[in-house]
C-alpha positions in Angstrom: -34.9 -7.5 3.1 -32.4 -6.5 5.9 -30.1 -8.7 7.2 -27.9 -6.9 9.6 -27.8 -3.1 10.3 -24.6 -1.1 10.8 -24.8 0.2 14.7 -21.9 3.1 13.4 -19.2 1.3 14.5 -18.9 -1.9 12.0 -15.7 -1.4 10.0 -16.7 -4.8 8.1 -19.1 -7.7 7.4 -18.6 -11.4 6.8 -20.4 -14.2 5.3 -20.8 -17.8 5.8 -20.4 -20.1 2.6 -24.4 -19.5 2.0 -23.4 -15.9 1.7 -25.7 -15.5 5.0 -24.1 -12.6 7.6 -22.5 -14.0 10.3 -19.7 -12.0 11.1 -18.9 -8.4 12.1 -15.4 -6.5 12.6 -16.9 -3.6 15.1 -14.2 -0.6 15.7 -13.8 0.4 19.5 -12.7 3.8 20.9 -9.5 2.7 21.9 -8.5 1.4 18.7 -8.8 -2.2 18.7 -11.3 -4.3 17.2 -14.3 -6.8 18.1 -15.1 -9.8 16.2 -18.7 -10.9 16.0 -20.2 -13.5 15.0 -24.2 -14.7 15.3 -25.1 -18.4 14.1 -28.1 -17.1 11.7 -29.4 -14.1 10.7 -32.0 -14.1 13.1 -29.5 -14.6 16.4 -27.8 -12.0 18.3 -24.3 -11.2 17.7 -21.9 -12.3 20.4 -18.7 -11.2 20.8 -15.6 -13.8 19.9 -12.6 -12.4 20.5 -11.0 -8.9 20.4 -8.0 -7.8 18.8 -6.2 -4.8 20.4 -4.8 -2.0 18.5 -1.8 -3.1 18.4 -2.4 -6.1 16.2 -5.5 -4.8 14.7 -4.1 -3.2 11.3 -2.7 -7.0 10.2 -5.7 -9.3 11.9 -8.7 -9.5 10.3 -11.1 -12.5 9.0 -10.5 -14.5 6.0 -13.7 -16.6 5.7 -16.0 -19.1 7.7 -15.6 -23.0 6.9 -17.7 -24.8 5.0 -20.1 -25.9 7.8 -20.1 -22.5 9.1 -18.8 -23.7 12.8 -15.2 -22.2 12.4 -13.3 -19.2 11.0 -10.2 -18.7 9.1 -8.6 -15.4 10.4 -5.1 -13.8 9.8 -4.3 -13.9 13.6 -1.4 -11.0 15.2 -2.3 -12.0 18.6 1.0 -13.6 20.7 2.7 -13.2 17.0 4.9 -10.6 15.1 3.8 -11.4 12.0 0.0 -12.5 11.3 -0.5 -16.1 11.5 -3.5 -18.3 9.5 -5.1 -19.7 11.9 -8.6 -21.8 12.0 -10.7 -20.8 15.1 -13.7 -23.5 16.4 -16.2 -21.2 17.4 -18.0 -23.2 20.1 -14.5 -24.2 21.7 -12.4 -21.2 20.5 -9.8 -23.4 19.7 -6.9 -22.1 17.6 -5.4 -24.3 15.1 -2.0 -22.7 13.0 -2.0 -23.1 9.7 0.4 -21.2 8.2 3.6 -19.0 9.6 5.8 -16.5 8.6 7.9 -15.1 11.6 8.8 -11.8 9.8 5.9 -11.4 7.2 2.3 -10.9 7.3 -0.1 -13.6 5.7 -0.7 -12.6 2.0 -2.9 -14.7 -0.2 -5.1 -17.7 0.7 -6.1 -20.4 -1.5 -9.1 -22.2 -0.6 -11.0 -25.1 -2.4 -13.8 -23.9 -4.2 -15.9 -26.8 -2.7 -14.6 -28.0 0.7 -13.5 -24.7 1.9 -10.0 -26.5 2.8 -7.0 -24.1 2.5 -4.8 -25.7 0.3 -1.9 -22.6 -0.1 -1.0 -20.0 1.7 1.1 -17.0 -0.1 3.5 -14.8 1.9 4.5 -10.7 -0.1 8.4 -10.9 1.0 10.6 -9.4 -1.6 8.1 -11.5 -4.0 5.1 -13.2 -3.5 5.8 -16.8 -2.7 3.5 -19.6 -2.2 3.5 -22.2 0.8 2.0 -25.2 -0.6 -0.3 -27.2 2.5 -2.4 -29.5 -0.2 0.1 -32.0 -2.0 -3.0 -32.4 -4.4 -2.0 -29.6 -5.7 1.7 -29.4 -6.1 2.1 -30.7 -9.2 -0.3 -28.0 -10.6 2.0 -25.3 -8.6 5.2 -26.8 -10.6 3.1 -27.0 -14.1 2.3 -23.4 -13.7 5.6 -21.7 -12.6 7.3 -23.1 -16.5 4.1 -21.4 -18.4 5.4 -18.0 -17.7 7.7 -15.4 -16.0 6.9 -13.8 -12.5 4.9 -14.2 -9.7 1.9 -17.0 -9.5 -2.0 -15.1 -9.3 -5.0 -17.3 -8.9 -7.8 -15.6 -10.3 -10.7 -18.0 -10.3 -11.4 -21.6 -10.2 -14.6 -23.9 -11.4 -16.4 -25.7 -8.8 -15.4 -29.0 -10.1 -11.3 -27.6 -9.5 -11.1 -28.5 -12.5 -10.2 -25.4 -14.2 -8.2 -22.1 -12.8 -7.8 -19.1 -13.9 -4.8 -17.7 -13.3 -2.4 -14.7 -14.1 1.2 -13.9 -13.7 2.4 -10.4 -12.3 5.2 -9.0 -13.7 7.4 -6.1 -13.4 8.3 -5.4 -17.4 4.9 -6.0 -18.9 1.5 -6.6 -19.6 0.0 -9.2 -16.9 -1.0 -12.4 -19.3 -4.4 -14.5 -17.9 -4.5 -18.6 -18.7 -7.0 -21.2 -18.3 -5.4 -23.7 -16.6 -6.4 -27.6 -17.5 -5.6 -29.2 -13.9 -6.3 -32.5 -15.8 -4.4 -31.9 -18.7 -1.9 -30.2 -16.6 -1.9 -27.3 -19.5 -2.5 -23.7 -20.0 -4.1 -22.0 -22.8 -3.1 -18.2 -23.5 -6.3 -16.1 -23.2 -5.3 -12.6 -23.1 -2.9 -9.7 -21.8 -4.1 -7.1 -19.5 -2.6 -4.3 -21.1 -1.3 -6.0 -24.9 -0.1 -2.1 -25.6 2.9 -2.8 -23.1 4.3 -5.3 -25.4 5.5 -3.1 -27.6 8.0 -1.3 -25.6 11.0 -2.3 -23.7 10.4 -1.8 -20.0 12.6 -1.5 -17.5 13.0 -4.3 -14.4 12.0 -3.8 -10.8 15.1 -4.8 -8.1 14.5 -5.6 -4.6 17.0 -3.7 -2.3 17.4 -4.1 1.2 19.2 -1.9 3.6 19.6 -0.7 7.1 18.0 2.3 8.9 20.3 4.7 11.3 18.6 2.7 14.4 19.0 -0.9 12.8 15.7 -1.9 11.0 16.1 -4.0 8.0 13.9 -1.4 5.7 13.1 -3.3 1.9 12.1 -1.3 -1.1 12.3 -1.9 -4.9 14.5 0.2 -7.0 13.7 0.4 -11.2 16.6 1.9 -13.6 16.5 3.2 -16.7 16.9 0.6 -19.6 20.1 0.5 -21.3 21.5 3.4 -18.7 24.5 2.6 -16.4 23.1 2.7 -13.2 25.6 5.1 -12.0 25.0 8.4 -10.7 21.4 8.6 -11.9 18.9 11.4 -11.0 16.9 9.6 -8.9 13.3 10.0 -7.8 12.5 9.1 -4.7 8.3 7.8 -5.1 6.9 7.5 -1.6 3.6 4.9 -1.5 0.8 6.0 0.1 -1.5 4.4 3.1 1.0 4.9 4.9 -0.6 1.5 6.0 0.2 0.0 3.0 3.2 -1.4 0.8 5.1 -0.9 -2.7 5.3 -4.5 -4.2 7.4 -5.9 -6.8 5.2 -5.8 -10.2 4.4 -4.1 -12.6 4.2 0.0 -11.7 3.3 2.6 -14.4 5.0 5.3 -12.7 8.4 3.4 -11.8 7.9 2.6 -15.8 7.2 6.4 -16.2 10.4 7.6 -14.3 12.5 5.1 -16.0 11.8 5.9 -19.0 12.4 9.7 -18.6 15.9 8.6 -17.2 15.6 8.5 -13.7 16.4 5.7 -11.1 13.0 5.2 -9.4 13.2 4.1 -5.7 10.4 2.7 -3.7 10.8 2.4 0.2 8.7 0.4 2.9 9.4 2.4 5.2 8.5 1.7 8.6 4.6 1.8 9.5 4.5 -0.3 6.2 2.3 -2.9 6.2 3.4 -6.9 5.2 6.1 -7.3 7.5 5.1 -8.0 10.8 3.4 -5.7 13.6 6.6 -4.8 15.1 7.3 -2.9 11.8 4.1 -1.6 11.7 3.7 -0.5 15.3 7.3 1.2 14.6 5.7 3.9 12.5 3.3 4.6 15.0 3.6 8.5 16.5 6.7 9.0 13.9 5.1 10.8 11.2 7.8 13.5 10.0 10.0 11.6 12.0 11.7 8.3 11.6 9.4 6.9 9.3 11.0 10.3 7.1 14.3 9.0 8.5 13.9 5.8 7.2 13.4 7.7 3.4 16.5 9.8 4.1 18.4 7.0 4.9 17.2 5.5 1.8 18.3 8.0 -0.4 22.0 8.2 1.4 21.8 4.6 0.7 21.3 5.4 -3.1 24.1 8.0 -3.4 26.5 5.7 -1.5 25.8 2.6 -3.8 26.7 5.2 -6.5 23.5 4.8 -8.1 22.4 8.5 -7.5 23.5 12.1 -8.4 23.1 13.4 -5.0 22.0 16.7 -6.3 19.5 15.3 -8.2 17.4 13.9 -5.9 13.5 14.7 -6.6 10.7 13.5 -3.6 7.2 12.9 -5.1 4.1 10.8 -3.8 0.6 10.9 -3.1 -1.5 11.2 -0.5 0.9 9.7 2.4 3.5 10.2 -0.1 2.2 14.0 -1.0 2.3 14.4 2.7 6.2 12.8 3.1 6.7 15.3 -0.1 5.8 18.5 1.7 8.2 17.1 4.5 11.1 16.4 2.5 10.6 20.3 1.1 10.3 21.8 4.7 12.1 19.5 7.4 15.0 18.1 5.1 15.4 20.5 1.7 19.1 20.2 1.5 18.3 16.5 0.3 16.4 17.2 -2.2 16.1 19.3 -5.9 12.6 19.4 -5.8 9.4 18.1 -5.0 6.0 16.6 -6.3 2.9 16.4 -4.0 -0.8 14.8 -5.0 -3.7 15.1 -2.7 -1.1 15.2 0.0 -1.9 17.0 3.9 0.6 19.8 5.3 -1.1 20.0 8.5 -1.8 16.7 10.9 -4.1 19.0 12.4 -6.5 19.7 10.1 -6.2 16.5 7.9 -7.4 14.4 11.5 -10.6 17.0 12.6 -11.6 16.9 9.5 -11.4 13.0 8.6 -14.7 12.0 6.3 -17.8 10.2 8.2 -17.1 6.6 6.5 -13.7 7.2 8.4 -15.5 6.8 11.5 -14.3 3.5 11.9 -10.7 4.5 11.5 -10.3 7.7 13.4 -9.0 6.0 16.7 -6.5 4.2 14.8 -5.1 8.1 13.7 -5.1 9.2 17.3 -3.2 5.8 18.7 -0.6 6.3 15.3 -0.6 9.8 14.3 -2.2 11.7 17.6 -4.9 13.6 18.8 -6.0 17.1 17.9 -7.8 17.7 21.2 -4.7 17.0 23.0 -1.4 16.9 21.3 -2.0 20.2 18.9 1.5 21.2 19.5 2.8 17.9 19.0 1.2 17.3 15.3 1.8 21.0 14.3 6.0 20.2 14.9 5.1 17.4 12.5 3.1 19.4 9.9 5.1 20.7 6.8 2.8 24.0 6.7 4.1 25.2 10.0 8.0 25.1 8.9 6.9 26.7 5.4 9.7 29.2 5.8 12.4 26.5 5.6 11.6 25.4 2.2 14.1 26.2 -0.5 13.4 24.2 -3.5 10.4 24.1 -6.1 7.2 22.7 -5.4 4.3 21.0 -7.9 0.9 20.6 -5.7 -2.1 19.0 -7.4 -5.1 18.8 -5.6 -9.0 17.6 -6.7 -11.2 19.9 -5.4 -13.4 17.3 -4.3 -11.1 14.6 -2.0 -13.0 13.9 0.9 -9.9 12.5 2.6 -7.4 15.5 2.0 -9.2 18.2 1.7 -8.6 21.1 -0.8 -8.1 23.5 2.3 -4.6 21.1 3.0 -3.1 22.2 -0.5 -4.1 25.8 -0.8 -3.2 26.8 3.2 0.1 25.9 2.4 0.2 27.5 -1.3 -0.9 30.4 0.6 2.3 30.3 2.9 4.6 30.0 0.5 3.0 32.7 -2.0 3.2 35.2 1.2 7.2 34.3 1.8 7.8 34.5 -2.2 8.4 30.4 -2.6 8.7 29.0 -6.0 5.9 26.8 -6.2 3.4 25.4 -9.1 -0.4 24.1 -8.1 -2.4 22.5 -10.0 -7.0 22.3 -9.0 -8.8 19.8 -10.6 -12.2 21.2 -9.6 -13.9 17.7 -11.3 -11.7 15.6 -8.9 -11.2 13.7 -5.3 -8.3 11.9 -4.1 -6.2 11.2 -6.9 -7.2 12.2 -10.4 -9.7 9.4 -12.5 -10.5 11.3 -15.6 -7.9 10.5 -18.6 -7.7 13.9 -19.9 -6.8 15.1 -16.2 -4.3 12.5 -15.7 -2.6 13.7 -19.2 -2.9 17.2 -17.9 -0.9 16.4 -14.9 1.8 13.8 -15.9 2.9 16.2 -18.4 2.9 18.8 -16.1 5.0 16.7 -13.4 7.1 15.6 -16.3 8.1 18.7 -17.9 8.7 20.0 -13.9 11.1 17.3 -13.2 13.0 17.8 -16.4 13.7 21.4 -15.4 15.4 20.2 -11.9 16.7 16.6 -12.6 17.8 16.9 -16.5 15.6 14.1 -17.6 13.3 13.7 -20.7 9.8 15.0 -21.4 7.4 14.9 -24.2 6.5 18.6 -25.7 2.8 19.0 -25.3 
């Protein structure tokens, strides 16, 4: 039967500890977002509080409590950094839980049973865990001598008797344990990927440095094993989102690079998401701009570390990434050797009138942070790579699935088109059975060892003959 009905504007639904609907995130045209909330199924929904757009990208419910009359939500409001905070929703009472001033709530642990948030997990250079529950300490110390890395709670029993837990790392296969809380020990079960034991991977290094205008900007930066980091060519892999974040971990690609013999750097640059709304909001309206700075000043940070070649620099990514790609080719190709875009947009333009219906939800949040077509044309098209095509002087590999409903095909083939007509070397690559990002094994073969064998020819590195 049906229990609630989507209006057209409900980014999101949340349910009570029955699993009944109770609550609603609800987009507005400005941006920001409503939180609803109804006491059955059967009640109308009544607005609880509002988060603007400002702190809407890192606010967001976590989860009712167990008698349904208050909600945990990861709370922006009168904060940098998201706050866990347990709101009484017949008093609207507040009541902090957990604080980071710089980074964004990450993980939440709550009791399988009383709904009680027992650990709170922050994503700064690592995920680290805030312990609130002194029941569970001991469990917390047991666990970080069974393996390497950084602390994942998969599942738990009812009873809380028995987790399942995982530990991410950045050289391997992710191992899973059953955890005996009794016992206070772990039994192996299995590795996520065994294959990955057999190799020697390389290790993922948090870097910090400082942008031109003084923002502490993080990344993570992944060597070659057994190579002097010294004067590496260096591949410069932008994440996508770009309301998102690289993480340290375990990353095929950085593996991928590395082993070819490139340095592998990954940059939060701002508009990132993790570390506080003042970060965030930085990004906003500076697509092509300082959020490009911020990779730019990245790679000068690489070259004067003397961990780069500076003319082997290569700037790859997808989607956000493919987008910062085709501006690193256009508005800064002195920087780099060549480039590597996936699924990525050359024109702001196009990529926001044409933004897929279950976008809906989203598409004030690109006018607020990227712009508006109907009134700022000239402004996006001085931040679209296709309209400075003539400036680019280096390779390009474009791949594109002829089915993304996000970036549409029409994004990589208007700009193929430009440089075809001013003779620009450039290699593009249609998956016709694909979207955004490529799914299908033999397509994902096809392309890595077409990327591979392009960045051997313009950074030196290795690749395997097909």
């Amino acid at each position: 039967s049906l229990v609630a009905k989507n209006p057209g504007n409900v980014a999101g639904w949340v349910t009570d500890t029955q699993f009944k609907v109770r609550g609603a995130l609800a987009a507005q045209p400005d941006g920001s977002m409503d939180l609803l909330v109804r006491a059955n199924e059967q009640s109308e929904w009544s607005k609880i509080l509002t988060w603007s757009a400002d702190d809407a990208l890192n606010s967001g419910p976590v989860g009712f409590t167990r008698d349904g009359q208050s909600l945990y939500l990861e709370d922006a409001r009168n904060a940098n950094a998201s706050r866990l905070v347990k709101l009484n929703l017949a008093t609207g009472d507040l009541t902090l839980i957990a604080h980071d001033p710089l980074y964004d709530v990450g993980n939440v642990m709550i009791h399988p049973d009383t709904y009680e948030v027992q650990a709170v997990a922050f994503n700064r250079d690592r995920l680290e865990w805030t312990i609130l529950d002194e029941s569970i300490q001991l469990d917390f110390d047991r666990l970080r001598d069974i393996h390497q890395g950084d602390l994942l709670l998969v599942s738990r029993d009812n009873a809380d008797s028995t987790w399942l837990v995982a530990f991410n790392v950045d050289n391997g296969p992710i191992p899973f344990y059953a955890y005996s809380r009794e016992q206070q020990s772990a039994t192996f079960l299995f590795d996520n990927q065994p294959e990955l034991s057999k190799y020697t991977l390389a290790s993922m290094q948090p870097i910090t440095f400082t942008s031109r205008d003084g923002l502490n900007i993080h990344g993570y930066l992944t060597l070659p094993v057994g190579e002097n980091a010294q004067n590496l060519p260096l591949v410069l892999n932008v994440h996508g989102g770009p309301w998102a974040r690289d993480a340290w971990g375990y990353n095929p690609e950085a593996q991928w690079f590395a082993n070819r013999g490139y340095a592998c750097l990954q940059v939060n640059f701002r508009g990132s998401t993790g570390y506080g709304k003042d970060f965030l909001n930085a990004g906003d309206r500076e697509w092509g701009r300082n959020m490009h700075n911020d990779l730019v000043d990245a790679v000068q940070w690489a070259t004067a570390q003397g961990i780069a070649n500076p003319q082997k620099v290569a700037i790859y990514g997808g989607s956000y990434g493919g987008y910062a790609a085709l501006v690193g080719a256009t508005f800064t190709p002195d920087l780099f050797c060549c480039a590597v875009d996936i699924v990525g947009p050359s024109s702001l333009i196009t990529l926001i009138q044409t933004i897929p219906p279950y976008w809906a939800t989203f598409l004030a949040t690109f006018h607020k942070r990227v712009g508006n077509p109907a009134t700022e044309e000239e402004f996006l098209k001085s931040r679209s790579p296709l309209f400075k095509a003539d400036q680019i002087k280096i390779p390009i590999l474009i791949a594109q699935g002829a089915n993304d409903p996000r970036v549409k095909q029409a994004e990589s083939e208007q700009i193929v088109a430009a440089m075809k007509s001013k003779g620009i070397d450039y290699e593009y690559m249609l998956f016709p059975d694909e979207g955004h990002g490529f799914a299908r094994p033999e397509n994902r073969i096809k392309f890595y060892a077409a990327a591979e064998k392009f960045l051997a020819q313009h950074l030196g590195g290795r690749y395997e003959e097909s």
